[in-house]
C-alpha positions, 0 to 999 in steps of 0.5 A: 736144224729145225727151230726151238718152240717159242715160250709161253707166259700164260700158256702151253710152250710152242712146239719145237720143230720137226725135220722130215715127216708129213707135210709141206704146203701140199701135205704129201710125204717127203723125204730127207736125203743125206748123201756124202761120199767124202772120206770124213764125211760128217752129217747132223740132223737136228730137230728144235726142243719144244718151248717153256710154258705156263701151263704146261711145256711145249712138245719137241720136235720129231725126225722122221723119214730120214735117210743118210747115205754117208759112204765112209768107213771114218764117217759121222751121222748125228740124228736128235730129236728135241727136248720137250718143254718145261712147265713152271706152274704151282698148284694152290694148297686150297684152291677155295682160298684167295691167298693160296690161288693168288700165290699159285703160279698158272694154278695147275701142276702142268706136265713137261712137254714130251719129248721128239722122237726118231721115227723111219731112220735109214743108213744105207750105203755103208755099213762101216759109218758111225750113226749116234740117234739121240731121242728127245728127253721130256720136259722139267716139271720146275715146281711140280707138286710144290705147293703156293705156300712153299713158293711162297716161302722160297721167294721170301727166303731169297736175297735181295740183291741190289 
């Protein structure tokens, strides 16, 4: 399991993490192995979901170059990708105006982060094994294509609790 991207407050999400691929600290490629002859074997790979920003949310992570070599006929093998970020910004109505700038938040209708894919995935040694690959969906829009003035009032229309 690769870890979540870190959330932004004024900026983009982090990306999440990803499993496998390119990289490592001599940027060759490498593999990840799974290998598993027990009779319920089970095996999980999971990638982090990109982090919330601003501006705009953080990508989720990818798995790639994976191979799973769970030789069971009752045995289980979990691949997801990670879910993009969410961008929580809202665009002014007029952005010449101060009000509407000063009740945008992050002043932009940012996009979602994309989400993680599957890339290069390989079960080999038995055909019987059960195999679920599971992408990354993108990341929520939360106020996309609102404007500042109905945040505006939405905030106002909440109660206050005390």
């Amino acid at each position: 399991m690769a870890g979540k991207g870190g959330a932004s407050a004024g900026g983009t999400g982090g990306a999440g993490g990803s499993i496998g691929g390119t990289g490592g600290f001599s940027s060759s490629a490498f593999n990840i192995n799974l290998t598993s002859v027990n009779a319920t074997s089970q095996d999980v790979v999971v990638a982090g979901a990109g982090g919330a920003g601003l501006s705009a949310g953080g990508s989720g992570g990818n798995v790639t170059n994976v191979t799973a070599d769970a030789g069971s006929t009752s045995g289980k093998v979990l691949v997801v990708a990670g879910d993009g970020g969410s961008s929580s910004n809202v665009a002014p109505v007029n952005p010449k105006n101060p009000m509407d700038v000063a009740f945008a938040i992050g002043g932009v209708n940012g996009p979602g982060g994309q989400g993680g894919s599957i890339n290069t995935f390989a079960q080999s040694l038995s055909v019987n094994t059960h195999v679920d690959l599971i992408a990354g969906n993108g990341g929520a829009t939360l106020n996309h294509s609102a404007r500042g003035d109905e945040f505006q009032h939405q905030q106002e229309d909440r109660p206050i609790c005390g």
